[in-house]
Legacy VTK file of the C-alpha trace (Angstrom):
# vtk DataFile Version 3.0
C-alpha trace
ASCII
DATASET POLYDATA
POINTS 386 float
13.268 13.686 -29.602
13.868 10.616 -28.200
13.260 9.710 -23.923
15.395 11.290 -21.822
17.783 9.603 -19.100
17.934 10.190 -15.583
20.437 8.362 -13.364
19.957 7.858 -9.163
21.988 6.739 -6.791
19.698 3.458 -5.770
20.455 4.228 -2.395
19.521 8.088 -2.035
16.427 7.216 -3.839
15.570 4.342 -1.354
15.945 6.978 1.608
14.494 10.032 0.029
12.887 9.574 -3.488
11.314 13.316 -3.465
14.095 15.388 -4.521
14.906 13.273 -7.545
11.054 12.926 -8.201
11.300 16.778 -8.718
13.558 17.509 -11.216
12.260 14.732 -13.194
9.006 16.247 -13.196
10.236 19.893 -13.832
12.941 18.658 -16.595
11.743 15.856 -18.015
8.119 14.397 -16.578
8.573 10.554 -19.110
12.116 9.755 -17.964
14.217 6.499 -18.479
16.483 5.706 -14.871
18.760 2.710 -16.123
19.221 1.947 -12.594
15.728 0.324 -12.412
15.228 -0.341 -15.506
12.030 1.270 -16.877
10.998 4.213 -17.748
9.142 6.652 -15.415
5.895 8.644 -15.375
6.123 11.116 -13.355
3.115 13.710 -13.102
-0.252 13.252 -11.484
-2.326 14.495 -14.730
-0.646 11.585 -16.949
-0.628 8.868 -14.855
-4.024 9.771 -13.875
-5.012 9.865 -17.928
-2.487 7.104 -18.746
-3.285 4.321 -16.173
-6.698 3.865 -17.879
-4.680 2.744 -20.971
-4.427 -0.451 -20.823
-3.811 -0.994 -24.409
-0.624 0.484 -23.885
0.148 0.202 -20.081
-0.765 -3.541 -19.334
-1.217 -4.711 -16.409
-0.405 -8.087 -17.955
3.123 -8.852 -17.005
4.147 -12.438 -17.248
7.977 -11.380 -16.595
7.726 -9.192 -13.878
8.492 -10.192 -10.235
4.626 -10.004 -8.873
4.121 -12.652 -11.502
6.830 -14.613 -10.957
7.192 -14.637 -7.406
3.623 -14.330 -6.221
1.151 -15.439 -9.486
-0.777 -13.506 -11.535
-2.785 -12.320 -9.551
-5.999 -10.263 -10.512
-3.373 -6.818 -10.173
-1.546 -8.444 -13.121
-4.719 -8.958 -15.553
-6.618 -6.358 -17.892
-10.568 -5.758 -18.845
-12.636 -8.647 -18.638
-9.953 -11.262 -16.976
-9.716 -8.673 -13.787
-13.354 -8.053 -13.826
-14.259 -11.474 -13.585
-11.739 -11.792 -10.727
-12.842 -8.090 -8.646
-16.313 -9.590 -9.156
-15.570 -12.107 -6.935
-13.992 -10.480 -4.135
-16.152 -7.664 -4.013
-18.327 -9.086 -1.255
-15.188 -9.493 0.798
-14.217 -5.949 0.468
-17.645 -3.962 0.102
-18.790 -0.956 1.863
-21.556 -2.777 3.738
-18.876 -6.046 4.607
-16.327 -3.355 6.104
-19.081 -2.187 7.923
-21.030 -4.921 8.818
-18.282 -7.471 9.643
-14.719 -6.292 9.278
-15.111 -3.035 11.723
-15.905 -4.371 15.153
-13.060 -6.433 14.667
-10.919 -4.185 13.809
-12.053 -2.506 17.247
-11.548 -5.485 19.082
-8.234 -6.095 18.171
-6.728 -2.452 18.355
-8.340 -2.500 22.152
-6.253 -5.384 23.018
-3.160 -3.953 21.267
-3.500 -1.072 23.280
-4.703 -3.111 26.485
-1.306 -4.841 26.716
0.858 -1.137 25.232
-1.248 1.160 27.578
1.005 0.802 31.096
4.238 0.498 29.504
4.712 4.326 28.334
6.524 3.599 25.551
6.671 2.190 22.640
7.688 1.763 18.914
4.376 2.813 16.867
5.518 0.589 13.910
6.370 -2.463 15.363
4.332 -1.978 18.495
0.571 -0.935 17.034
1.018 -0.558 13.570
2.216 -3.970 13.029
0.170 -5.978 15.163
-3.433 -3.903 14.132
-2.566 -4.532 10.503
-2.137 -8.107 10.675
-4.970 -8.987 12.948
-7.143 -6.737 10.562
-5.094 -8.587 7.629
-5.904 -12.333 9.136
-9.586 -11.159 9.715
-9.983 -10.281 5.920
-8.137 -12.556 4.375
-9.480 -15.630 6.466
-6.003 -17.145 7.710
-7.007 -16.430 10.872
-4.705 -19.504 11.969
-1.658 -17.438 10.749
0.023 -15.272 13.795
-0.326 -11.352 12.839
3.180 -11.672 13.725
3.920 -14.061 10.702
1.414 -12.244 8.334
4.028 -8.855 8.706
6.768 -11.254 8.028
5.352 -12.551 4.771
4.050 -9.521 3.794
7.578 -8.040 4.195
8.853 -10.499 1.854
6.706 -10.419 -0.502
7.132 -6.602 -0.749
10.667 -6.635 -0.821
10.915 -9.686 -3.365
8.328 -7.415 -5.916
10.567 -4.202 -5.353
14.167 -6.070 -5.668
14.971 -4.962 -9.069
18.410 -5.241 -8.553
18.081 -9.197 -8.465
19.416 -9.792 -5.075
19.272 -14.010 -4.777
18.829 -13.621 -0.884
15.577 -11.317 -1.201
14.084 -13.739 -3.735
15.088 -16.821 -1.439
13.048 -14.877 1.280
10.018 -14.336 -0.912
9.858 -17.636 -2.080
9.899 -18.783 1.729
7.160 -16.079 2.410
4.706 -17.469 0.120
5.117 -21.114 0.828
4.123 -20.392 4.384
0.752 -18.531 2.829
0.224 -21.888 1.012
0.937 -23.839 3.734
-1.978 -21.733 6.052
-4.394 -21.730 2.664
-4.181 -25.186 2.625
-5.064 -25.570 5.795
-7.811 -23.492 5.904
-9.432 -24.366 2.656
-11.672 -27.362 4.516
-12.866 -25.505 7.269
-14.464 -22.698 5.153
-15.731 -25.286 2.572
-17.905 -26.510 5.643
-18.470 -23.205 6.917
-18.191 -20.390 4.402
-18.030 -17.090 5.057
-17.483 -13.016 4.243
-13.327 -14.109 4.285
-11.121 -13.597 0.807
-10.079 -17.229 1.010
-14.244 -18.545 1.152
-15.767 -15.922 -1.291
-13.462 -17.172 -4.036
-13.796 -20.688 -3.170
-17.865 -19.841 -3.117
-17.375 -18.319 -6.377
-15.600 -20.618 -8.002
-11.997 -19.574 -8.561
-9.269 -21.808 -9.449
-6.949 -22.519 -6.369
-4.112 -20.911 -8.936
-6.499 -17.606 -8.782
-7.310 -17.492 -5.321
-4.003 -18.199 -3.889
-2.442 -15.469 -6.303
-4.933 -13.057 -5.345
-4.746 -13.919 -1.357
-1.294 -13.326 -1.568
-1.955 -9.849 -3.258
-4.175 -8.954 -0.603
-1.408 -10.010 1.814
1.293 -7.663 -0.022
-0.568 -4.538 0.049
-3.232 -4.838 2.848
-0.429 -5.695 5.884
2.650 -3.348 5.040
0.632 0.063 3.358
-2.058 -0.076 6.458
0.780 -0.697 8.850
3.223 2.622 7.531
0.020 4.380 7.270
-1.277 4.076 10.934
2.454 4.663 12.066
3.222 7.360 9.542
-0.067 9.405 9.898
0.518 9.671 13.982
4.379 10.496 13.272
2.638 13.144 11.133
0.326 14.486 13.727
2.357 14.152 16.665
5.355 16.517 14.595
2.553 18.292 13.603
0.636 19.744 16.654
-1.145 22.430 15.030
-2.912 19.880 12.444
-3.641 17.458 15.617
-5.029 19.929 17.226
-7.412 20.725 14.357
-8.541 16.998 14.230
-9.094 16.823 18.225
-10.628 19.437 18.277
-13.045 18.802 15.933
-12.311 21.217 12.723
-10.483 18.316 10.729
-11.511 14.396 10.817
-9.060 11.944 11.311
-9.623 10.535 7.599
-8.695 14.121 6.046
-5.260 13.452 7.780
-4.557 9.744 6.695
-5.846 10.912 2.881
-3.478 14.110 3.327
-0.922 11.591 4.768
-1.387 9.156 2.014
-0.652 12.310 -0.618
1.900 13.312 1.072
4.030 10.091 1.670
2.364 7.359 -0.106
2.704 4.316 1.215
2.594 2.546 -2.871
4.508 4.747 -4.335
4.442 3.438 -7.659
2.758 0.728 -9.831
4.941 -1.298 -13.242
3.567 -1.472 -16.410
4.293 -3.311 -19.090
4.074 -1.396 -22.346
2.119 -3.352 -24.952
2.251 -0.922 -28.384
4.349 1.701 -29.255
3.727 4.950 -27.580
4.727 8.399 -27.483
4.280 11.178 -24.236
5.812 13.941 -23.873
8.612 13.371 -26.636
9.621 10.233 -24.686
8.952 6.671 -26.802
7.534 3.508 -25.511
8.325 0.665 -27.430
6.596 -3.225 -27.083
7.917 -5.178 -23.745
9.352 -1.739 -22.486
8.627 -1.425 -18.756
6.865 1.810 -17.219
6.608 2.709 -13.813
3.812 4.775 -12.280
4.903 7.294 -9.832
2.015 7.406 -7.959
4.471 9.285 -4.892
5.477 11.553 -7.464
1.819 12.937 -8.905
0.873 13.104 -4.941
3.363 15.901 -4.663
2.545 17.836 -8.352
3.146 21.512 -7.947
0.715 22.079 -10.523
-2.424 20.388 -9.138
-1.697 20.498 -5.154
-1.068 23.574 -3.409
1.540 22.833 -0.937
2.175 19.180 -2.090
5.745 19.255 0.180
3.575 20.003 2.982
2.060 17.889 5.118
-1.102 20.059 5.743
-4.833 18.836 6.267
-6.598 22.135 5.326
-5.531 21.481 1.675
-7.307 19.875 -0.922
-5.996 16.614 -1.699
-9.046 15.144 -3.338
-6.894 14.704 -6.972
-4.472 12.597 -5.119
-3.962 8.770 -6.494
-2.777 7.213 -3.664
-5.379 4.121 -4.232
-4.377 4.335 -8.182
-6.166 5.486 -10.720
-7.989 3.496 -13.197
-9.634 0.002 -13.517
-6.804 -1.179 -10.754
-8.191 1.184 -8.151
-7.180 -0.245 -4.647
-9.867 -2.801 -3.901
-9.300 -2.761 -0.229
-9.936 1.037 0.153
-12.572 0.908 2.027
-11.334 -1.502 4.464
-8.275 0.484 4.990
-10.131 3.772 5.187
-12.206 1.978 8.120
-8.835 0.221 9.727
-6.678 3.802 9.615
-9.232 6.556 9.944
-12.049 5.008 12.207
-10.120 2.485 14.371
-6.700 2.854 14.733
-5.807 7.148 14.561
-8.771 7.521 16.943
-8.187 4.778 19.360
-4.842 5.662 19.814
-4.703 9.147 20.626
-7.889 8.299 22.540
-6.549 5.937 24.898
-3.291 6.915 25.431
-2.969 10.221 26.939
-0.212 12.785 26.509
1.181 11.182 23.244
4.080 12.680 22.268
6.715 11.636 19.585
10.205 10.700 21.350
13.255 9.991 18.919
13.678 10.463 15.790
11.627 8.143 13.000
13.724 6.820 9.549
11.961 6.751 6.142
13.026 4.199 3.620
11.560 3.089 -0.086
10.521 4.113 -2.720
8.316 1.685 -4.677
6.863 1.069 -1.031
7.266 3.922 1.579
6.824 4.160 5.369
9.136 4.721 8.697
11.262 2.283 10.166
10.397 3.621 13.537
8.310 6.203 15.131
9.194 6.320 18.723
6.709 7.479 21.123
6.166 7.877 24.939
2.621 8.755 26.825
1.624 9.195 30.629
0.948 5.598 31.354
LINES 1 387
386 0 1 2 3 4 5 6 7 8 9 10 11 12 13 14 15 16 17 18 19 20 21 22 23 24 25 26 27 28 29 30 31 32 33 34 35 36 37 38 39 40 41 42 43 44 45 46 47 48 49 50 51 52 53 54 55 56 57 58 59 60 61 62 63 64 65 66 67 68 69 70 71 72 73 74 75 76 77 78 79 80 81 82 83 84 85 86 87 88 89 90 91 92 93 94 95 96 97 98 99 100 101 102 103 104 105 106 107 108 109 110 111 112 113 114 115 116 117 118 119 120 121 122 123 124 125 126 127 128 129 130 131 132 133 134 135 136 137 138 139 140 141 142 143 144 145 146 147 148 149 150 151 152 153 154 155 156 157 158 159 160 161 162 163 164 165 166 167 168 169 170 171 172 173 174 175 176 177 178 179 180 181 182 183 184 185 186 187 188 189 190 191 192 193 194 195 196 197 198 199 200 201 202 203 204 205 206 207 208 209 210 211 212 213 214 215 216 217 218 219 220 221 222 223 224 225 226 227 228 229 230 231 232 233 234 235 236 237 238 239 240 241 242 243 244 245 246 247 248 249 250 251 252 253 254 255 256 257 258 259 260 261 262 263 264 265 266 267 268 269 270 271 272 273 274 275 276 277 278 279 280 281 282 283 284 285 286 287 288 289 290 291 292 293 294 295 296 297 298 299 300 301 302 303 304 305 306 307 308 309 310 311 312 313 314 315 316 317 318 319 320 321 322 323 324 325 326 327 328 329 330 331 332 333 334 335 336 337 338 339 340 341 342 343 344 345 346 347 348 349 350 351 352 353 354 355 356 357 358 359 360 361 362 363 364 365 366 367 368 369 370 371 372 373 374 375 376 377 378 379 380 381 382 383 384 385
């Protein structure tokens, strides 16, 4: 049978990925899009069987951009290589950590966002209190706390767009490579301070557990790429949600809905990783479509968030649904290791603060999607009775 072609226009897809998401899933769920150059996996019931694979679906890349640009990090290993690594970090990323350590200062640092954004009126959600709670969250964690949140969103922004630039573009790599030396730069600088005085950081529980520097830095630089940007278009993108949805905010104000059913509903609906590579290790068949050795697959995690067969409205954004089958966090042995911390960051601390302290929120503009492999707004525009 062979694997069916698809072709996008790179753009359209970058601005609105759902509509071509569709039709592959209704005509031809394993499809190959020359235009990226891999082959796509499209439904939430394969990826969700398929991710576990890694005999087939390796994480192991030493080609592909994370790799290249970043490290291999512990995202980039399989079975007892990632273990060893997730083992380490775990007590910088546990249940009891988030709660214990992370979530006061979380609290801390959203009040004084919204200290200084309270008697303006307006302001840009993203860029505004998205941005800034993320990276002071992100420095927190990570334990470059003598990096500016301001320059953690900038590095985290390169970093993202170097591991999405599939196209090769010599000015996005430039910027990555620029984005990462600066995350040396602050590791370095850091690294004696928390051998004197360890503590619950990324940086010092790897150091405490005995890491190579190669390891840690790869792996701080992970946390960097998906713990500034996803958080960030979440918080943003699950108020833009609410605030065009009144009927749903009214259900979490008033008590019938909590504000973590709408950022996991939000997360469905738009996720903010909307897909994860693969490289394929054996050959493979699903679905008709082949998988050969060194082929590249790409997990539509965006596109199994929105299956008609397992969701019930999954075009809707709508809180009342079930959306406990949805992979935003992944799937298998990869599942997101800072869940918990962004479950705490979105759905205890920032939603709730925010609507909490400034009153008569309303969205004011209009608020620009883009990506694909990453996706959040550009802008949510909002003004309040200061």
């Amino acid at each position: 049978m062979g694997t069916p072609t698809y072709d996008i226009d790179p753009q359209a897809f970058w601005s609105d990925p759902y509509p071509d998401l569709k039709r592959i899933r209704a005509d031809c769920p394993v499809a190959h899009v020359p235009q990226l150059g891999a082959t796509l996996i499209t439904r939430r019931d394969d990826i969700f069987e398929n991710e576990k694979k890694i005999e087939v679906f390796s994480s192991d890349q030493p080609e592909g951009l994370m790799t290249v640009l970043m490290g291999q990090n512990m995202m980039r290993k399989d079975g007892a290589a990632h273990a060893h690594e997730r083992r380490a970090i775990f007590p910088a990323v546990s249940p009891r950590t988030v709660r214990d350590n992370w979530r006061s200062r979380f609290q801390a640092a959203t009040d004084a966002v919204l200290d200084a954004l309270a008697p303006r009126g307006e302001a840009d959600l993203v860029r505004d209190f998205a941005m800034p709670v993320s990276g002071h969250a992100l420095r927190e964690i990570t334990g470059l706390t003598n990096m500016t949140w301001q320059e953690m969103d900038r590095v985290s922004q390169g970093m993202i767009d170097g591991c999405a630039n599939y196209t090769g573009d010599p000015a996005v790599e430039a910027r990555c490579h620029d984005c990462t030396a600066s995350i040396d730069r602050h590791i370095d600088a850091r690294m004696p301070q928390l051998r004197a005085d360890p503590d619950t950081s990324l940086l010092s529980v790897q150091m405490q557990a005995g890491l190579t520097e190669a390891q840690t830095r790869a792996n701080i630089k992970l946390a960097i790429s998906g713990g500034q940007n996803e958080p960030r278009d979440a918080i943003a993108g699950t108020a833009w949600a609410l605030l065009t949805h009144p009927e749903q905010l009214a259900l979490v104000q008033g008590g019938q809905a909590t504000w973590l059913q709408a950022f996991e509903e939000y997360a469905r609906w738009i996720a903010p990783i909307g897909m994860s590579p693969r490289r394929v290790a054996q050959d493979y068949e699903l679905h008709g479509a082949v998988f050969k050795p060194d082929d590249r697959a790409f997990l539509m995690f965006g596109s199994g968030n929105r299956d008609e067969t397992v969701f019930a409205r999954p075009d809707a954004f709508d809180i009342t649904q079930d959306c406990s089958a949805a992979i935003s966090f992944g799937a298998g042995p990869h599942f997101c290791a800072g869940a918990w911390a962004s479950r705490c960051l979105i759905a205890e601390v920032a939603l709730p603060s925010l609507f909490a302290r400034l009153k008569g929120l309303r969205f004011a503009g209009d608020a620009p999607f883009g990506g694909w492999a990453f996706r959040g707004p550009l802008r949510v525009p909002v003004v309040w009775d200061a």
